[in-house]
C-alpha positions in Angstrom: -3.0 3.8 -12.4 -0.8 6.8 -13.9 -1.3 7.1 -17.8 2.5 6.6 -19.0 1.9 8.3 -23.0 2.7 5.4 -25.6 6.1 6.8 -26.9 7.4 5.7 -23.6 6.3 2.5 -23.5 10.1 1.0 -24.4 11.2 2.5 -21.1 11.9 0.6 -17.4 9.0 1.6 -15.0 9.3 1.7 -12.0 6.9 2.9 -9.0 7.3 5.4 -6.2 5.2 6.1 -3.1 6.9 9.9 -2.8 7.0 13.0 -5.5 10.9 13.5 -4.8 13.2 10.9 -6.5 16.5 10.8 -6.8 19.0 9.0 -9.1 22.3 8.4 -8.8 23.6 5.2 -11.5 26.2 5.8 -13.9 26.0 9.6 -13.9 25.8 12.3 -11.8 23.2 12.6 -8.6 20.1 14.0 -10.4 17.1 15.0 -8.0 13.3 15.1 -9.8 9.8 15.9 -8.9 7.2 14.5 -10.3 3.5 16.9 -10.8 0.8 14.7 -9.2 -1.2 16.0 -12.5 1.3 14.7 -14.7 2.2 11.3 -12.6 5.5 10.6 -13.7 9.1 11.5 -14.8 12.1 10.4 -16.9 15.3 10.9 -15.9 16.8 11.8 -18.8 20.8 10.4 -18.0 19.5 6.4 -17.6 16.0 6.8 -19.4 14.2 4.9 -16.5 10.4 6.3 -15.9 9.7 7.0 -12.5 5.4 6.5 -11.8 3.5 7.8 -8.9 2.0 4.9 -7.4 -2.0 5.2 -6.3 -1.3 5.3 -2.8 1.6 7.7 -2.9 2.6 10.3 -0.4 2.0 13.4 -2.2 2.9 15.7 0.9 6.2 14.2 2.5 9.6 15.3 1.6 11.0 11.8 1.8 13.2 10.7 -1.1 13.3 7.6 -3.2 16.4 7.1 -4.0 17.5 4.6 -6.8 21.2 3.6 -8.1 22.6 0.5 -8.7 23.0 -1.0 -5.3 19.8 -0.7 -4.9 18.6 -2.2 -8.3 18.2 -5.8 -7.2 16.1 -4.8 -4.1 13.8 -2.5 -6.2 13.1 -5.3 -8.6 9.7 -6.6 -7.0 8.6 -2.7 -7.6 9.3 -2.3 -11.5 6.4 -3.3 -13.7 6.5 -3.5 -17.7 
């Protein structure tokens, strides 16, 4: 599992299977990659940590794509 650093603990987690996420809630469409060495990012507009899940696709181009539509589906993925 993907060492989060401890001043982000307070933040939603949530994990992806791709390096290309995209968010899109109450601000504009923002587009992220996260560094397989590094294992996660933050958008910085809703504070949410995305994490690299162990079995993630590190070579596809396939987005994940979260906004808030989507928020109730995604729930069985985020972890505290």
């Amino acid at each position: 599992m993907i060492s989060v650093p401890e001043k982000f603990n307070h933040l939603k987690k949530i994990s992806v299977d791709t390096t290309h996420v995209v968010t899109e809630l109450d601000h504009p469409r923002v587009y992220y990659t996260i560094k397989p060495e590094i294992g996660y990012v933050i958008c910085g507009y809703s504070n949410i940590c995305f994490v690299l899940a162990e079995n993630a696709d590190l070579d596809t181009e396939r987005l994940f794509v979260f906004n808030e539509k989507e928020n109730e589906k995604l729930k069985e993925n985020v972890y505290e």
